[in-house]
Structures are given as structure tokens and as C-alpha cells.
Rosetta silent file (secondary structure, phi, psi, omega in degrees, C-alpha in Angstrom):
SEQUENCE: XXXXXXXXXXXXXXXXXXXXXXXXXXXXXXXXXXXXXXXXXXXXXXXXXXXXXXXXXXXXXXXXXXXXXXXXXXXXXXXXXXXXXXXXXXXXXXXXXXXXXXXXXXXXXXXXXXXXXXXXXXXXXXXXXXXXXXXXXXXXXXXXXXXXXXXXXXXXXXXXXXXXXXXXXXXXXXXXXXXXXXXXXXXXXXXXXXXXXXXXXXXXXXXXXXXXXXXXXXXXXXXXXXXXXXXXXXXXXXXXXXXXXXXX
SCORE:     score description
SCORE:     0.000 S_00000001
   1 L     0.000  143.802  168.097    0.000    0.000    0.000 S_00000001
   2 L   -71.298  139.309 -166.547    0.866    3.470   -0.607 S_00000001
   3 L   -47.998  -16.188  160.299    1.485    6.016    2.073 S_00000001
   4 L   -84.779   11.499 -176.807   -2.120    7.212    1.163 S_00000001
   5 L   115.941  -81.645 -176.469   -3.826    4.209    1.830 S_00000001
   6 L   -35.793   80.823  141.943   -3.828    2.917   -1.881 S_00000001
   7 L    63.482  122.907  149.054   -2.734    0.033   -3.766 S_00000001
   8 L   -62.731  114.416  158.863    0.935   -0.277   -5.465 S_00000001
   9 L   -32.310  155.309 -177.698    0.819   -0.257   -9.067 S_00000001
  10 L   -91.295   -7.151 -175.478    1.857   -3.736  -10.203 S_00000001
  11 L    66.128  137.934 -178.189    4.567   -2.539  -12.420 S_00000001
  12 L   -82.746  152.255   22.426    4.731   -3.632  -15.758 S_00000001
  13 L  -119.711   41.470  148.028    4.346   -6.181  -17.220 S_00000001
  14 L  -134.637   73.499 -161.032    1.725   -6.876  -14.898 S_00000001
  15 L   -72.302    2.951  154.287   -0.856   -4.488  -15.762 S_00000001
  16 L   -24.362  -65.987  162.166   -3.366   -6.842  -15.841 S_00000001
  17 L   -89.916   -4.798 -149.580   -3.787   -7.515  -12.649 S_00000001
  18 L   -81.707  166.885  158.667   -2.847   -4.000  -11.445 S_00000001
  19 L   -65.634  -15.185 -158.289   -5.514   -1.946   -9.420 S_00000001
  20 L  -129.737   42.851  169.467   -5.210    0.808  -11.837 S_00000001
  21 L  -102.304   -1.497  168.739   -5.453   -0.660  -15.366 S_00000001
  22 L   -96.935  -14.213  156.727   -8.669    0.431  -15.963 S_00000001
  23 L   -83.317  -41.102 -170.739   -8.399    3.842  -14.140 S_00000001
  24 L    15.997  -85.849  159.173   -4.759    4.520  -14.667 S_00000001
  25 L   129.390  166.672 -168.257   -3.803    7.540  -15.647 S_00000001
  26 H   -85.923  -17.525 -150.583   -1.209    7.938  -18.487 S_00000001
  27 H   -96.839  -53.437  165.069    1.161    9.653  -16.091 S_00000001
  28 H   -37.031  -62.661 -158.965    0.670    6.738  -13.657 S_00000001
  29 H   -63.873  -55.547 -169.323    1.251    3.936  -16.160 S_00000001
  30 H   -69.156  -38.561  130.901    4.340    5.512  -17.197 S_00000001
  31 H     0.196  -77.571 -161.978    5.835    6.620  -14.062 S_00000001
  32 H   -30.877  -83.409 -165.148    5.103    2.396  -13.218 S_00000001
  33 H   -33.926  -48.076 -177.115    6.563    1.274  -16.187 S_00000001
  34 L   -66.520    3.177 -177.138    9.896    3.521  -16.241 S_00000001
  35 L  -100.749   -0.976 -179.299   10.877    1.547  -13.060 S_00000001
  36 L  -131.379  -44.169 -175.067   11.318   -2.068  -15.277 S_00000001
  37 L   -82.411  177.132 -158.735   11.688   -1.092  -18.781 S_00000001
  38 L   -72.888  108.276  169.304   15.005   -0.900  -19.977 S_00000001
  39 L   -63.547  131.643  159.825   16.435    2.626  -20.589 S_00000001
  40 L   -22.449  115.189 -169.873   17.554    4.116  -23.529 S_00000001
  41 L   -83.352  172.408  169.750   21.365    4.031  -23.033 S_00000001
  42 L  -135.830  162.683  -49.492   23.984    7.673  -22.885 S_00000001
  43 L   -16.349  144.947  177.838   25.422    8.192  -24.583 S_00000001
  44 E  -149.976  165.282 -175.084   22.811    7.483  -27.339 S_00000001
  45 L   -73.000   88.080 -134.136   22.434    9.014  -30.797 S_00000001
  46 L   -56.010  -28.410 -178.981   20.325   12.203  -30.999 S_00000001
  47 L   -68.665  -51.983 -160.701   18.978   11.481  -34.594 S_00000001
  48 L  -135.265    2.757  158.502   17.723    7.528  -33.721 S_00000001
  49 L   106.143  -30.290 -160.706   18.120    6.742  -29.904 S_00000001
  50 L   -66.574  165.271  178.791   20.791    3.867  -30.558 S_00000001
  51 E   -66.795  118.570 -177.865   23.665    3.418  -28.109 S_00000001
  52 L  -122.358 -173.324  173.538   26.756    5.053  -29.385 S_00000001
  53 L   -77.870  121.984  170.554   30.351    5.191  -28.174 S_00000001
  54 L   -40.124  139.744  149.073   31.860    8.380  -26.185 S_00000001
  55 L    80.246   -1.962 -170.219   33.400   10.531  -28.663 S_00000001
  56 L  -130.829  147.332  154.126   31.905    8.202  -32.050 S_00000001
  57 L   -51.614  151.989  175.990   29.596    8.762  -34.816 S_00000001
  58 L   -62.758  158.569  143.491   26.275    6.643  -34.544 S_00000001
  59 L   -53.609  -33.138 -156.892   26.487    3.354  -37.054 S_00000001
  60 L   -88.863  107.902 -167.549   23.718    3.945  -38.312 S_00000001
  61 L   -81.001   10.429  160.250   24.481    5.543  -41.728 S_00000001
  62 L   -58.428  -76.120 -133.772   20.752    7.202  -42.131 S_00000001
  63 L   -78.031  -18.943  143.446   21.938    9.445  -39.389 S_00000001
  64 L   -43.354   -7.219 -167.318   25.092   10.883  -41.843 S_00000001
  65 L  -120.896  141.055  171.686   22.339   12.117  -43.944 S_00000001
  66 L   -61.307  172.785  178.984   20.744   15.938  -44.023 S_00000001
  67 H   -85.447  -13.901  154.081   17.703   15.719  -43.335 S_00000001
  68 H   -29.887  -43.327 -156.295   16.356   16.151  -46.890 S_00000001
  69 H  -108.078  -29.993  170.294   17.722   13.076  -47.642 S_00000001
  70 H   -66.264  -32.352  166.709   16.820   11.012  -44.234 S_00000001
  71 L    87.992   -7.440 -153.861   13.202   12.133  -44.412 S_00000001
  72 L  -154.964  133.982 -179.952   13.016   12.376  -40.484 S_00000001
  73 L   -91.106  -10.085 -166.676   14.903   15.361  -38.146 S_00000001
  74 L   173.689  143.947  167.836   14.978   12.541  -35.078 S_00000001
  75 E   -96.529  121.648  171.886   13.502    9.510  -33.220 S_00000001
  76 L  -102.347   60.083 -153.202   12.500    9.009  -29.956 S_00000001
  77 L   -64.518  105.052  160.346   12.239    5.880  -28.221 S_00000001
  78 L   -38.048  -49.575  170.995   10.381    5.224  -24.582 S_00000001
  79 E  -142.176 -164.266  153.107   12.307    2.313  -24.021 S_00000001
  80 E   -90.354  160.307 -131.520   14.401   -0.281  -25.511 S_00000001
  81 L  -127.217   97.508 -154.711   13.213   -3.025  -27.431 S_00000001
  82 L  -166.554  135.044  170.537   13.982   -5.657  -24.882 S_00000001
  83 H    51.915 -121.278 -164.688   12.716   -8.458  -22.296 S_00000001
  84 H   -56.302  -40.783 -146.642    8.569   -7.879  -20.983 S_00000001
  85 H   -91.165  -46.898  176.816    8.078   -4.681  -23.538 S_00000001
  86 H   -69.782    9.418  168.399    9.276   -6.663  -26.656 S_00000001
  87 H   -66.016  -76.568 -131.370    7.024   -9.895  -25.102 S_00000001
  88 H   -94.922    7.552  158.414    4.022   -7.582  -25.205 S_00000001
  89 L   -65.184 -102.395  166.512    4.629   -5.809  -28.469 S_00000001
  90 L    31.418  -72.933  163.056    4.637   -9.373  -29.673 S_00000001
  91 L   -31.714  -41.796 -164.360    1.538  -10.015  -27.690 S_00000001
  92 L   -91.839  -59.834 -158.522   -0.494   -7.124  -29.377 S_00000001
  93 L   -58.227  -79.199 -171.267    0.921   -7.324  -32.974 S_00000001
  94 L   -72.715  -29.715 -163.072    0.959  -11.249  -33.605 S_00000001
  95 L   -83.341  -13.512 -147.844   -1.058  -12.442  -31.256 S_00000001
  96 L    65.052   11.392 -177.402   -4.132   -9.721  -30.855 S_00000001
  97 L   -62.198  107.453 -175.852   -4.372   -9.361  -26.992 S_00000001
  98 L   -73.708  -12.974  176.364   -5.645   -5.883  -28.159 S_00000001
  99 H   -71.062   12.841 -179.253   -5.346   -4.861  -24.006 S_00000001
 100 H   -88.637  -37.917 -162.903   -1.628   -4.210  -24.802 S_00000001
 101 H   -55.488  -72.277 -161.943   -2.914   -1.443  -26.858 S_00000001
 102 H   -46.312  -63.317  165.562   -4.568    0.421  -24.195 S_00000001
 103 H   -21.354  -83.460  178.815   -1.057    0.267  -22.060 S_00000001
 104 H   -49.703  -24.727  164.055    0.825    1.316  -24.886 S_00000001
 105 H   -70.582  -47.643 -160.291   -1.326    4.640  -25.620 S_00000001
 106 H   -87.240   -4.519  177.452   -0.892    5.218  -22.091 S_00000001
 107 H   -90.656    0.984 -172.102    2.913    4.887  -21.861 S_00000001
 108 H   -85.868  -40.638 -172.044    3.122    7.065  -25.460 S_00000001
 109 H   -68.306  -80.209  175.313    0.818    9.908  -23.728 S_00000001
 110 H   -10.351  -50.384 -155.297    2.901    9.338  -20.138 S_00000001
 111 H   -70.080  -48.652  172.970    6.388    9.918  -22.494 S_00000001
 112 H   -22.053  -44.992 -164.028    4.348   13.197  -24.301 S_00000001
 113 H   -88.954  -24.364 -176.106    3.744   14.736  -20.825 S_00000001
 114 H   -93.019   -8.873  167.490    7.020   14.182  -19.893 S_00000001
 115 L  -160.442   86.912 -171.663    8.673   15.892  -22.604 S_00000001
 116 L   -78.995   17.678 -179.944    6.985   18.991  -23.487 S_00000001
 117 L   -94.440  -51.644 -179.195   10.010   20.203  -25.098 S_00000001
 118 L   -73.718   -9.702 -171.096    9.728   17.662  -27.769 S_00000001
 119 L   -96.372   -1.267  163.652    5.778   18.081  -28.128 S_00000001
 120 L   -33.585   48.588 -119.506    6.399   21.634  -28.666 S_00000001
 121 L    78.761  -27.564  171.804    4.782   23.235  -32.448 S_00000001
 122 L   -28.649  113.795  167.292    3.609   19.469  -33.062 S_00000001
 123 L   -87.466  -75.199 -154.136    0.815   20.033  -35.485 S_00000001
 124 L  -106.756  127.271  166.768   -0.196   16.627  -36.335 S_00000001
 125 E   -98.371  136.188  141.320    0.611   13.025  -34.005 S_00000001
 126 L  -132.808  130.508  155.453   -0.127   10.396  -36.241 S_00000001
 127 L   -22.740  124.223  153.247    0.278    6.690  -36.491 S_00000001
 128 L   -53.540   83.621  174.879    2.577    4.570  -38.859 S_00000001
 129 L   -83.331  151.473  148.713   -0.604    2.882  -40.430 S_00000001
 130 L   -84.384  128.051 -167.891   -1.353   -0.560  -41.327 S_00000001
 131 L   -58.070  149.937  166.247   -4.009   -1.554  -44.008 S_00000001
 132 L   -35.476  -43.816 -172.748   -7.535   -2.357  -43.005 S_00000001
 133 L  -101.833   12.249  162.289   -7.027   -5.994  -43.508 S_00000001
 134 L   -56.619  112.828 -172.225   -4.177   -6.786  -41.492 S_00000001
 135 L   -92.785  161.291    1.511   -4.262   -9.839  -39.075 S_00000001
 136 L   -93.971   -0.735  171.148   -5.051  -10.637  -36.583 S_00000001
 137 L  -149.341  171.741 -170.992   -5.475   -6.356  -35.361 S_00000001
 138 L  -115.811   85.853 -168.765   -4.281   -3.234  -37.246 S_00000001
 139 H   -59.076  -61.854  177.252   -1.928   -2.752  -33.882 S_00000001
 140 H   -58.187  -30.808  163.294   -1.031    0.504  -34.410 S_00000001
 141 H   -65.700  -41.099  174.142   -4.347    2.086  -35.238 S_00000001
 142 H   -43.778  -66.338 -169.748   -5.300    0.041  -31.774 S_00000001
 143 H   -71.072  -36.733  155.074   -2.686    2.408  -29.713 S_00000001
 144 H  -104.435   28.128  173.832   -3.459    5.103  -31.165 S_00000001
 145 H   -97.611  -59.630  176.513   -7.127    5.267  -30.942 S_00000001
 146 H   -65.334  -10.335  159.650   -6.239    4.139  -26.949 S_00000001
 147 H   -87.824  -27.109  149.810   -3.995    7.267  -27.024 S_00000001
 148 H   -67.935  -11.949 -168.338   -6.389    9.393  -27.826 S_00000001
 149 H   -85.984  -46.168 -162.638   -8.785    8.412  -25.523 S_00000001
 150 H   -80.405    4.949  173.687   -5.926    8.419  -22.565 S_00000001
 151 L   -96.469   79.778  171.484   -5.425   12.144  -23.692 S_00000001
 152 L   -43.326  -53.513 -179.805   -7.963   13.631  -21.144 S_00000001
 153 L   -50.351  -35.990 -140.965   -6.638   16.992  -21.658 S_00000001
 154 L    32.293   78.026  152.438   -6.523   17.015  -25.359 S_00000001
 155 L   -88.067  -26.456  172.892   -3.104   18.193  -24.772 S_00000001
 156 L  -113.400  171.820 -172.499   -1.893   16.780  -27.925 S_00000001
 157 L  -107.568   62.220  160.397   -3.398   17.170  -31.615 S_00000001
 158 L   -54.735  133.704  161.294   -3.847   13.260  -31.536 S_00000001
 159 L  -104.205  146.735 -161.257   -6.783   12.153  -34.215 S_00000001
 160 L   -60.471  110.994 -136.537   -9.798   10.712  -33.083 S_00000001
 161 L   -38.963  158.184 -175.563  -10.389    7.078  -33.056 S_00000001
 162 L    51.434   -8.622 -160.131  -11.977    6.377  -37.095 S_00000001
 163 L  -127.364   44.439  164.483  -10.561    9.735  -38.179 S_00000001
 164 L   -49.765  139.813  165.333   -6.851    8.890  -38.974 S_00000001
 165 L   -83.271  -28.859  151.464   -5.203   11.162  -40.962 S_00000001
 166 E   -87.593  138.707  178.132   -2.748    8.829  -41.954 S_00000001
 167 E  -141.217  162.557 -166.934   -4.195    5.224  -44.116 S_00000001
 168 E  -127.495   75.588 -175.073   -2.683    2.637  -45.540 S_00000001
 169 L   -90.171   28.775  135.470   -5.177    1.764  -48.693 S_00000001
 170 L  -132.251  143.934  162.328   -3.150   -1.151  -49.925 S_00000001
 171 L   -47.887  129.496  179.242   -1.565   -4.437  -48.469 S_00000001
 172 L  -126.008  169.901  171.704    2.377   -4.293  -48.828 S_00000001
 173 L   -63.331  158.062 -178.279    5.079   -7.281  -47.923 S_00000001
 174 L   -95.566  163.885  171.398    6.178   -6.688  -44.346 S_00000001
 175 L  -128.387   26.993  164.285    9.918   -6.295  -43.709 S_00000001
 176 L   -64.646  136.806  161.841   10.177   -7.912  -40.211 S_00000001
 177 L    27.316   46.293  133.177   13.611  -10.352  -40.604 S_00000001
 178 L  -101.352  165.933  135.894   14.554   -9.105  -44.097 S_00000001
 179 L    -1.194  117.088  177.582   17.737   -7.970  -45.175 S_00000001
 180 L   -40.216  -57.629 -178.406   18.671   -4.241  -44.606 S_00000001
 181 H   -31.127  -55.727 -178.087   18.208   -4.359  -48.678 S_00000001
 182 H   -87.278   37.993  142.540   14.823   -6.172  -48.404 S_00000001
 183 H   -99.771  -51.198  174.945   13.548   -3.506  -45.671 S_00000001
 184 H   -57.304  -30.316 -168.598   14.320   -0.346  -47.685 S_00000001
 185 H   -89.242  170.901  -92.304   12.438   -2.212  -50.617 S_00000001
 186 H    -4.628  -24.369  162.765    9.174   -3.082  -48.177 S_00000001
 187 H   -56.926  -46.604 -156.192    9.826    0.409  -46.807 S_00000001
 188 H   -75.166  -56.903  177.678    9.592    2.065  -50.434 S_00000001
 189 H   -62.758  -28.695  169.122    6.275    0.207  -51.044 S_00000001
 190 H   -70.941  -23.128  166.725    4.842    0.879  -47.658 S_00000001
 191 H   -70.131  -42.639 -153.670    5.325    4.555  -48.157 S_00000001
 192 L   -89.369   24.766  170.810    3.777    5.254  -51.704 S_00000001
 193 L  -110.503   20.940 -179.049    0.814    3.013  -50.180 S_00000001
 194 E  -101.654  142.411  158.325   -0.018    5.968  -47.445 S_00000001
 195 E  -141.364  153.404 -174.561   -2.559    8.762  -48.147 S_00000001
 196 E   -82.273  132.424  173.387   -3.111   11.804  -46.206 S_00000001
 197 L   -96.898  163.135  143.753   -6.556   12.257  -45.292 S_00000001
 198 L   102.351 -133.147 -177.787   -9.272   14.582  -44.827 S_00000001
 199 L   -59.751  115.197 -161.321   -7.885   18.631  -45.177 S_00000001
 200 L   -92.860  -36.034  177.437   -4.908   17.730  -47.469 S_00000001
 201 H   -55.276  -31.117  171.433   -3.806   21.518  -46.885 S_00000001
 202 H   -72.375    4.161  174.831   -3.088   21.192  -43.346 S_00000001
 203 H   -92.905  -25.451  153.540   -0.250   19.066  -43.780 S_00000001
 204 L   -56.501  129.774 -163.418    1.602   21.927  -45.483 S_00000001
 205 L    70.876   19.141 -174.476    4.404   23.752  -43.307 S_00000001
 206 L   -96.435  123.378  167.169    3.191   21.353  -40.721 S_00000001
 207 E   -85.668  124.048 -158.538    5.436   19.665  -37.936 S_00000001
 208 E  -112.094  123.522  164.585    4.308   15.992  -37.935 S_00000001
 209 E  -112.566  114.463  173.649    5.298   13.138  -35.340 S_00000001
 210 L   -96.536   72.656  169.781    4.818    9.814  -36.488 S_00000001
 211 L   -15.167  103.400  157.543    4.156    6.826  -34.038 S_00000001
 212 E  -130.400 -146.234 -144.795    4.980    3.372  -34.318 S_00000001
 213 E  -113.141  -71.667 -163.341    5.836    0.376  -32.381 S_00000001
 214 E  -135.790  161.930 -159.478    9.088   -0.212  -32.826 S_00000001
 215 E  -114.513   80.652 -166.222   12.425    1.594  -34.160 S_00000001
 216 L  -110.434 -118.281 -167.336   15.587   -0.998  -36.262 S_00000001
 217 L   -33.718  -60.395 -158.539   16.742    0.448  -39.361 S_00000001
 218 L   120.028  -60.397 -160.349   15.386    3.856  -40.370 S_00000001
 219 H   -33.106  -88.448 -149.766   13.882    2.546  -43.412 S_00000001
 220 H   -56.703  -63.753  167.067   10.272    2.804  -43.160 S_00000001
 221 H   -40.584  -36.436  176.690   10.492    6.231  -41.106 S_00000001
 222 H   -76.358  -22.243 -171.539   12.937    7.896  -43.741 S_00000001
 223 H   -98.013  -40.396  168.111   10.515    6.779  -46.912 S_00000001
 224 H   -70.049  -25.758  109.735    7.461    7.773  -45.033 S_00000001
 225 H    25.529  -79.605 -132.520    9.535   10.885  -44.052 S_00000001
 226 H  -101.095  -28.127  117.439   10.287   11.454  -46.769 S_00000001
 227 H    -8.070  -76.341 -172.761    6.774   11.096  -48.358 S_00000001
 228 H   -70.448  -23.302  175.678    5.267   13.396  -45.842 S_00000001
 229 H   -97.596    4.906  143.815    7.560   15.917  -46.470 S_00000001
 230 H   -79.638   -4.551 -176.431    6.776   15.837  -49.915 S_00000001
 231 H  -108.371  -18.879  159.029    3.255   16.338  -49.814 S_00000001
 232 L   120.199   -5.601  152.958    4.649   19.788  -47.792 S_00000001
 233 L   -23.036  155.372  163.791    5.431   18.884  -43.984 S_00000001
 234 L   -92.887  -19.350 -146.171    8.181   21.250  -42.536 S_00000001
 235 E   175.094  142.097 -173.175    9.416   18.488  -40.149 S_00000001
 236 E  -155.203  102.484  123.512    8.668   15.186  -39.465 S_00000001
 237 E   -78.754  170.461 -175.771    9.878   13.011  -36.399 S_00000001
 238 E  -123.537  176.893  174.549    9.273   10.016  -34.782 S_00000001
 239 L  -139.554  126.112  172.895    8.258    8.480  -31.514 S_00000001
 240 E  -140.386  156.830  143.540    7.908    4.559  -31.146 S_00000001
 241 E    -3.049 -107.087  173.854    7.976    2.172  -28.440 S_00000001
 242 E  -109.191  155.435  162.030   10.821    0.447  -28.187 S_00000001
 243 E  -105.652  126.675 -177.020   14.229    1.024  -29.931 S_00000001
 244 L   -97.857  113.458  160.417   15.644   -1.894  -31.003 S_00000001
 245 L     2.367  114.484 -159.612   19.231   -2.471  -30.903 S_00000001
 246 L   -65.373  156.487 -165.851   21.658   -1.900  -33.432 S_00000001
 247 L  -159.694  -14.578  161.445   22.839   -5.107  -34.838 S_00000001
 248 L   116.073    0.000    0.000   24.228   -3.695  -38.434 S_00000001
């Protein structure tokens, strides 16, 4: 119990059971959560989060690139992509426990609140979509439909659960455990299969942060990047989940 009477969070990852997974608060969940997942190491790379050396360029050779060419000014990662948080990515994505979702909106709001420096001029959050007919859940659409919801304030310009601004109107091959080579090509096709919806004008001069799950390569963020900033973004970063670990 808490010195006010009141229940210890259960700490992820076992919000399940917790007292507060249906009350939570985003601020809560995230708080919990930052005391078991895995931190982002420092030194880390400013552009994509990865672990670098004192004193060395990042690895990653996306991050050598202006940003013209990278499509993306920077990445942010909550945690690292590592023990319970890659289980329950896992969980959500392949499996469909869609209650992952609701977690993950609230530790994406939780990071938001916590760094109003980077949420600063943000015109548009949107989601890294997935087509309608992806099985077994369209994951990402999932988290962020549960992030809007866990955004009481409407502190951020989140869109409202059916009213993505970003779609996906065609199926493309996935690039989970290809080849850097075969990621940029599943990247290339997953970008020119996004359309912006709704006011097409508000995406010009607009700074846009784009959500997903998880963080490897660069690929998919630099061609949708680079996409959005052709259609007339000013700026386009990202925020995901976990960063996963450079591996080359």
C-alpha cells in the first residue's frame, strides 16, 4: 500500500492484474513502467536513440544524412526493445491481446507529458498505419485510438479514433527479418501506399510526429519521411515504443 492508503501499481508487465489498469492515468502507467523497462542508453544518438560510443559517430548511416535526404529530423524511443516490452509488443501485434494497446497509448501519452520540449509546435501526431485488412489487429491504429482516448486533456493534436489522418489503402510485404536491402524495398512500397486524409492543406508547413511500435533500421520512417515531407510537412519526427538495438 501506498502512504495514502492505496494500492501499489503492479509494475509492468503486470498491468493486468494491477488496481489501476482500468483507471490509470497515463502519467501513472508511465511513471510504473519507467521503473522495469530498460532505458535508452547515454550516450545514445540524438537522430535515432541507438547506443553510441563516447566521442563516435552513430552506425547507423541514415543518421550521416541531411535531413532532406533522411526524411526524419529525429527519433524518440520510450524504451528499448527488450525483455517484458518486446514480449508484449509481440503479444499485441501477432497475437491480438488488443489490451496491450490500451497500455501502450498510455505509456506514449505518459512519455508526451514528460517531454513537453519535444511536443512543442507538433501540429499533427499520427500513427505509422497498417491496411484495413491486417491480421489478426491493425496494432497501431489500436494504440493510437487508446492514445487518444488516454489524452484527457486534449493536450496533444492526436486524431480521433476512425478519423486517422494517416491510411494505408493497400496491403504491402512486411519487412520484419529481411535484409537491410529487403527492408528499404518493403519500406519504399509501404510509403507510396499511405494517403493523407481529410484537409490535405493542413499538412503543409506542418510539424508531424509519427508513431509506431518499434524503431531498427530507419527505413520505413525515412521513406514515409520522406513522403510526408513531400506532400509539404516542414518536419517530421518520430516516436515509437521500443528502440531496437543496433545489430548492423
Amino acid at each position: 500500500m501506498t502512504a495514502g492508503g492505496l494500492p501499489e501499481p503492479a509494475g509492468f508487465p503486470h498491468c493486468p492484474v494491477c488496481a489501476y489498469v482500468v483507471t490509470g492515468t497515463a502519467r501513472l502507467c508511465s511513471d510504473c513502467a519507467g521503473r522495469t523497462l530498460q532505458p535508452l542508453s547515454e550516450p545514445h544518438c540524438p537522430v535515432c536513440s541507438q547506443a553510441v560510443q563516447p566521442g563516435r559517430p552513430c552506425v547507423n548511416r541514415l543518421c550521416a544524412l541531411p535531413v532532406a535526404q533522411r526524411g526524419f529530423s529525429r527519433v524518440d524511443a520510450v524504451a528499448v526493445y527488450s525483455g517484458a516490452l518486446r514480449d508484449k509488443i509481440h503479444k499485441l501485434k501477432y497475437d491480438g491481446a488488443s489490451g496491450w494497446a490500451l497500455i501502450f497509448g498510455r505509456l506514449l501519452v505518459g512519455w508526451m507529458y514528460s517531454h513537453p520540449e519535444q511536443m512543442e509546435g507538433v501540429d499533427h501526431v499520427v500513427g505509422n498505419p497498417t491496411h484495413a485488412g491486417r491480421q489478426p489487429i491493425q496494432h497501431i491504429e489500436a494504440i493510437m485510438d487508446a492514445a487518444f482516448t488516454e489524452d484527457v486533456t486534449r493536450a496533444f493534436p492526436l486524431s480521433a479514433p476512425g478519423a486517422h489522418r494517416l491510411v494505408k489503402e493497400a496491403e504491402t510485404p512486411r519487412s520484419a527479418n529481411k535484409s537491410l536491402d529487403g527492408k528499404r524495398t518493403a519500406a519504399t512500397a509501404h510509403a507510396a501506399a499511405l494517403t493523407w486524409t481529410g484537409d490535405t492543406g493542413d499538412i503543409k508547413g506542418a510539424r508531424v510526429l509519427l508513431v509506431d511500435d518499434v524503431f531498427t533500421s530507419g527505413s520505413q520512417l525515412q521513406h514515409v519521411g520522406l513522403r510526408l515531407r513531400a506532400s509539404g510537412a516542414a518536419d517530421v519526427r518520430g516516436l515509437v515504443l521500443a528502440r531496437v538495438p543496433w545489430s548492423g
